[in-house]
N, C-alpha and C positions, 0 to 999 in steps of 0.2 A: 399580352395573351400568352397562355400555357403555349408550351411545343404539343402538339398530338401525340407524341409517343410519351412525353409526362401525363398526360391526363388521367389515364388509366392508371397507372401507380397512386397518382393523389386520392384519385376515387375510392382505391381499394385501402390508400391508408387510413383515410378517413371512417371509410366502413369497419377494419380491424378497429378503430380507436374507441369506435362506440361502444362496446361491451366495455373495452379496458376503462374507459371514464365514467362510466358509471357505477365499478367495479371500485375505482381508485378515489374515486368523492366520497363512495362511502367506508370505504378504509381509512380516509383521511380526518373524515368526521368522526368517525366513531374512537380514534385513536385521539382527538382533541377528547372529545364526553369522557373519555372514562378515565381523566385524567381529575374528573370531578369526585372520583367517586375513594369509597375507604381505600384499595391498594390498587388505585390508579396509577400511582407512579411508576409500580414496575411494569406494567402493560403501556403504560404512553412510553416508556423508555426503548420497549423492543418494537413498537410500531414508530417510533422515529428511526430507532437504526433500520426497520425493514422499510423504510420510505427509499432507502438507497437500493433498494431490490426494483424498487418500480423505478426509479429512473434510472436503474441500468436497460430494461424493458422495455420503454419506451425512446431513448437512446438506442437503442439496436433497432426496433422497427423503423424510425425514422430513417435510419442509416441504408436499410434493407432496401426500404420503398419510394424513397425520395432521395437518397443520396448524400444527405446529411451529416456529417462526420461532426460529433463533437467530444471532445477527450472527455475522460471521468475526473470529476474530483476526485484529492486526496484520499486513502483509503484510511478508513477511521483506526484508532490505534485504541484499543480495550484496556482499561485501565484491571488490576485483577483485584477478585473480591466480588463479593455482590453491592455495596453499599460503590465501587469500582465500576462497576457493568452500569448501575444506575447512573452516575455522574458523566459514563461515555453517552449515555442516550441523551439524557438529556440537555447535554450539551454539544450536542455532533450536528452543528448548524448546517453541514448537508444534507442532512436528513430533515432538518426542518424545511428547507428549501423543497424539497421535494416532496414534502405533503403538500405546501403551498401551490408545486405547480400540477399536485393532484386537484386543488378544488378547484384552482381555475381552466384547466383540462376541459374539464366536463361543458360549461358554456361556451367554449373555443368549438370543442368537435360538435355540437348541437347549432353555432353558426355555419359550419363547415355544410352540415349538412343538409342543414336547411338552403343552403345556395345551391348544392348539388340537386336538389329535390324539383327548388324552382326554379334555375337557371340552367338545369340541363335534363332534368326527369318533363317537366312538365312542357317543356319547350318542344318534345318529341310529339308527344299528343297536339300540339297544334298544329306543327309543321305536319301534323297527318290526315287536320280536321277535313281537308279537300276528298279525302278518301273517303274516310267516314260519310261527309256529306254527299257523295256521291252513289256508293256502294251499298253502305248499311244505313242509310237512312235512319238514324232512328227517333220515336216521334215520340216528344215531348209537347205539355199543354203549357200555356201560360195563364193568369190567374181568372181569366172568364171561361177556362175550359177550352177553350179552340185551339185544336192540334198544329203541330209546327215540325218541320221536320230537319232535327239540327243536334247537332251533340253538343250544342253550348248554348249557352244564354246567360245573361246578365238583367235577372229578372223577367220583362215580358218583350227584352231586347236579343231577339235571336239571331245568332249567326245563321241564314236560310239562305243565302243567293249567293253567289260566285264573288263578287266583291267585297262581300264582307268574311266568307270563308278566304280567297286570298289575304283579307288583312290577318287574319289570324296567323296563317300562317309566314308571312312577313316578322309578326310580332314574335313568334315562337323562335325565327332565324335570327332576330336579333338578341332575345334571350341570349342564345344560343354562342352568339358570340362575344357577350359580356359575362355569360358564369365562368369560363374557365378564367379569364384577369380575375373576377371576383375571388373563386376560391385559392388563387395563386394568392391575394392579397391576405386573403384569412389562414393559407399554411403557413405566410410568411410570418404573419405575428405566433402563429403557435412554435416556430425554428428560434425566432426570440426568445419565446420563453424557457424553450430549451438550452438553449445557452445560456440563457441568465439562471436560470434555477437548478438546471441539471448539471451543466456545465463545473468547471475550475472558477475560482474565483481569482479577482486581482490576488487576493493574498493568498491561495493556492501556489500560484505560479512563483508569486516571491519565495514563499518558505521551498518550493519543488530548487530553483536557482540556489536560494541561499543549502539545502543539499548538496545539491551538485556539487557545489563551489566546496561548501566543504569536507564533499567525501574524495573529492579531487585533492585538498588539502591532506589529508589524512594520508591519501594512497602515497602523496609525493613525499610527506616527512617519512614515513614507512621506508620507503627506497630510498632516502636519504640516509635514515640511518643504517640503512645496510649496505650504504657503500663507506660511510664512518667506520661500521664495524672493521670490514673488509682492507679499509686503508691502514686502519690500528694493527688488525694483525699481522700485516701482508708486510706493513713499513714500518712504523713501528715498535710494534712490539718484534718485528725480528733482525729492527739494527740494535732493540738493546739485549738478543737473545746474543748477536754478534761481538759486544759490548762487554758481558758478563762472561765469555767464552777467553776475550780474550784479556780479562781480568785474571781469570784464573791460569792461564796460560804464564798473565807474568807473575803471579804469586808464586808459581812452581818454578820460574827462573830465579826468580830471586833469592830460593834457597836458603839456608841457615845461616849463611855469612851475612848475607843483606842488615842494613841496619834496621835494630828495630821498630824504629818510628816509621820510617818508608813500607815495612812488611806492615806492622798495622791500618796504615792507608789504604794500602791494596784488597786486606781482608775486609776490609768496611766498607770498602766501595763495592768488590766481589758479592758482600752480603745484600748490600742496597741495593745492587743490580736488579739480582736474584727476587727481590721483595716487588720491587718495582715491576718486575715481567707478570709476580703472581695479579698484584692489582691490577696491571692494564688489563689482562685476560678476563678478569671478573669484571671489568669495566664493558667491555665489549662484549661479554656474553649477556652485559644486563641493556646493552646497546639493541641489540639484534641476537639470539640465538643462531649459533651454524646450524644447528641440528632441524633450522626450518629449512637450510635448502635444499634438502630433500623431499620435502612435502609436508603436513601437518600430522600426516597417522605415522610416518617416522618418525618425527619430531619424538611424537606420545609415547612410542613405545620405548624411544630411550629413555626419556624422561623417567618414566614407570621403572624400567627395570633396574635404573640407577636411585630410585626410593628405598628407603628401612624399611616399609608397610609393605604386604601382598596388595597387590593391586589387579583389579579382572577389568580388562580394555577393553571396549569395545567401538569401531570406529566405522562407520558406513557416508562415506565419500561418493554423490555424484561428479560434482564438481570442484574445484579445485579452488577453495576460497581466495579472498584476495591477500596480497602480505598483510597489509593491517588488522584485517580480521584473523590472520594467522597466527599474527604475534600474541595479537588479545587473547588468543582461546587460548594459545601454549601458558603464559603467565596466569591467565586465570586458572588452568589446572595445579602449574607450579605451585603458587600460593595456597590453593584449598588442600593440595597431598601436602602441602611442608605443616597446614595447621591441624590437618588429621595426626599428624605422626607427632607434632609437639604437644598439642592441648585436647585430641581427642579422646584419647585413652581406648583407641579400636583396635579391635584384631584385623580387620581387615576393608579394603575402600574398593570404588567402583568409581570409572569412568566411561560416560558412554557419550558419543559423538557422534549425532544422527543429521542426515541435513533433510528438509522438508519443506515444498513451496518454496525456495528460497532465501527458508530461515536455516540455521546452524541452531540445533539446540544440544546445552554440553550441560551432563549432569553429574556431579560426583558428590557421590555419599559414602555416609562409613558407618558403619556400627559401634559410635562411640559412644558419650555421654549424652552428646545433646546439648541444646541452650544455647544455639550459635545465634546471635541476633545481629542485626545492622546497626554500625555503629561499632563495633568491637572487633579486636582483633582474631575474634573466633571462637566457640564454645565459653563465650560470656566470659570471657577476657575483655579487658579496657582494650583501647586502641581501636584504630581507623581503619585495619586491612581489609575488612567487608567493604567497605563504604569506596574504601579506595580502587576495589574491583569494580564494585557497581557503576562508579562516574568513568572507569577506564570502561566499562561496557557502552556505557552512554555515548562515549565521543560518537560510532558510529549508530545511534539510536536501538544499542543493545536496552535490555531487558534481564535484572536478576531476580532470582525469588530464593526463599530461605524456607526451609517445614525442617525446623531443630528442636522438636519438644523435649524438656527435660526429662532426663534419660534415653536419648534418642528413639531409633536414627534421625540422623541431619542426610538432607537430602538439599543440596545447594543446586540452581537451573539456572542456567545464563542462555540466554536467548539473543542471535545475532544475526544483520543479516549476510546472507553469500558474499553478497558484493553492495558494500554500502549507494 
């Protein structure tokens, strides 16, 4: 049996539920029909993704009224394009799920209510019949005409005298204390359906873990390699700064007299030093840039003013991404300024870096030629550099886009999130 103070919430959830289910059966219907028809498919595609609208909806009242907590599925991910938007509907099996627990909704809440009707509405009027039959008498005939004075019958079988108005209301008490189990038993199965239909799925949860797992992966090789960077420089590259210093130290004692094959040694090795400190340096900058440990609109701004190309920065930071997302934006801009200034033929590029909801989205265009497509190394040059930013955006489930019509502008958008 319900608790008393649950009864009254299930009653009232149930009462909210009846407009929304009938509301939602023929949303769900109609979004199946006109899938029949000439350009069904774009209307069955955004009534499958707004199926996820209703079962956020009806996951919140449950939550509200009954106490019910159940997580949301995966949030769908919109492929771009129209022929893109089409392929996300009609394949975002949470949204199919949730039409489905639209049509069966509607029979759930009309059992629902039909037990509260007659296992707790109608049970009042009997438990009152003794009133009635007492008070207000009122007179009903049975089928030869001859008056009776009862508020109930069952044909020309009238409840009129004291023992049969107490059975009534005996029957109305026990009513009375089998609707609430009953409709406790009928919310239960409609809480099922909400987790099974509304709910994450087993392979929600998987792909949410397999996430986790590896955006935990990501963050950790990030901070590894920035302690690689940090030990290269720090160890190093400044015992061969130490190394090279005191090469040249002995080159200069060795003077004019020294023999010349030993002075040769010294100046070769002096030079390899010297060779070796530049590599390591470009080894480690392509490690981890320092210039992120000041933040990422540092980062940019060095980046920019140490460019050939005028470039107009723009950077709007609430939060402070994470290193891996850091590093990805910094090289994704390096690479698009280094292919403006080699293959674009622009006077001048743009970088803006805006965060929103929790995405990073960075754009840099230029007023060059044009023709940069996927797959090429940029403005319709061979080569992989596009392709190779796009899968470095992917590791954390970034998002690029390309609009480089010939003769431009090229406008490149890489889309990331805050914190994978």
């Amino acid at each position: 049996m319900a608790r008393p103070r649950q009864l009254p919430k299930q009653v009232g959830y149930v009462l909210a539920c009846l407009p929304l289910a009938v509301a939602g059966f023929a949303y769900a219907s109609l979004t199946v029909l006109v899938a029949l028809t000439l350009l069904g498919l774009p209307l069955t595609a955004s009534g499958v993704l707004g199926g996820r609208a209703w079962g956020r909806l009806h996951r919140a009242l449950a939550r509200t009224t009954l106490g019910l907590r159940v997580a949301g599925p995966r949030p769908v991910r919109r492929r771009p394009g129209p022929l893109g938007y089409l392929r996300t509907g009609l394949a975002d099996g949470t949204g199919w799920r949730a039409l489905a627990y639209l049509v069966v909704k509607l029979p759930v809440t009309l059992l629902a209510a039909a037990v509260i009707a007659i296992f707790l509405c109608y049970p009042v009027f009997l438990l009152s019949h003794p009133l009635w039959w007492t008070f207000i008498q009122p007179i009903n005939t049975d089928s030869q005409g001859r008056p009776h004075r009862a508020a109930l019958q069952l044909g020309d079988f009238f409840f009129d005298t004291w023992p049969r108005s107490i059975l009534l209301a005996a029957i109305g008490a026990g009513l009375l204390l089998v609707g609430p189990w009953l409709l406790r038993k009928v919310l239960l199965l409609d809480g099922l359906l909400i987790r099974g239909l509304l709910g994450p799925t087993s392979i929600d949860h998987r792909v949410e873990t397999l996430e986790q797992t590896r955006a935990l992966a990501v963050d950790d090789a990030a901070a590894l390699l920035r302690r690689i960077e940090r030990d290269l420089h720090d160890g190093t590259q400044a015992q061969l700064v130490a190394l090279a210093m005191k090469l040249g130290m002995a080159k200069e004692k060795l003077g004019d007299g020294a023999a010349p094959e030993a002075r040769a040694l010294v100046e070769t090795a002096h030079r390899d030093a010297k060779i070796a400190i530049t590599d390591l340096r470009d080894l480690a900058r392509g490690i981890h840039p320092p210039m992120l440990d000041n933040g990422l609109e540092a980062a940019l701004a060095t980046l920019v003013a140490r460019g050939a190309l005028p470039v107009v920065l723009r950077v709007q930071l609430s939060d402070r991404p994470s290193p891996a997302v850091e590093t990805i934006v910094f090289y994704c801009v390096a690479e698009l300024l280094t292919n403006v200034a080699k293959h674009g033929r622009a006077g001048q590029a743009t970088v803006d870096v805006r965060q929103h909801d929790g995405l990073l989205r960075v754009q840099v265009g230029d007023d060059g030629r044009g023709g940069a497509v996927l797959g090429s190394a940029g403005h319709g040059l061979p080569g992989g550099g596009l392709t190779g930013l796009r899968d470095r955006a992917r590791t954390v489930d970034g998002t690029m886009r390309i609009d480089s019509p010939p003769g431009g502008p090229t406008l490149v958008t890489v889309e990331l999130p805050v914190r994978p």
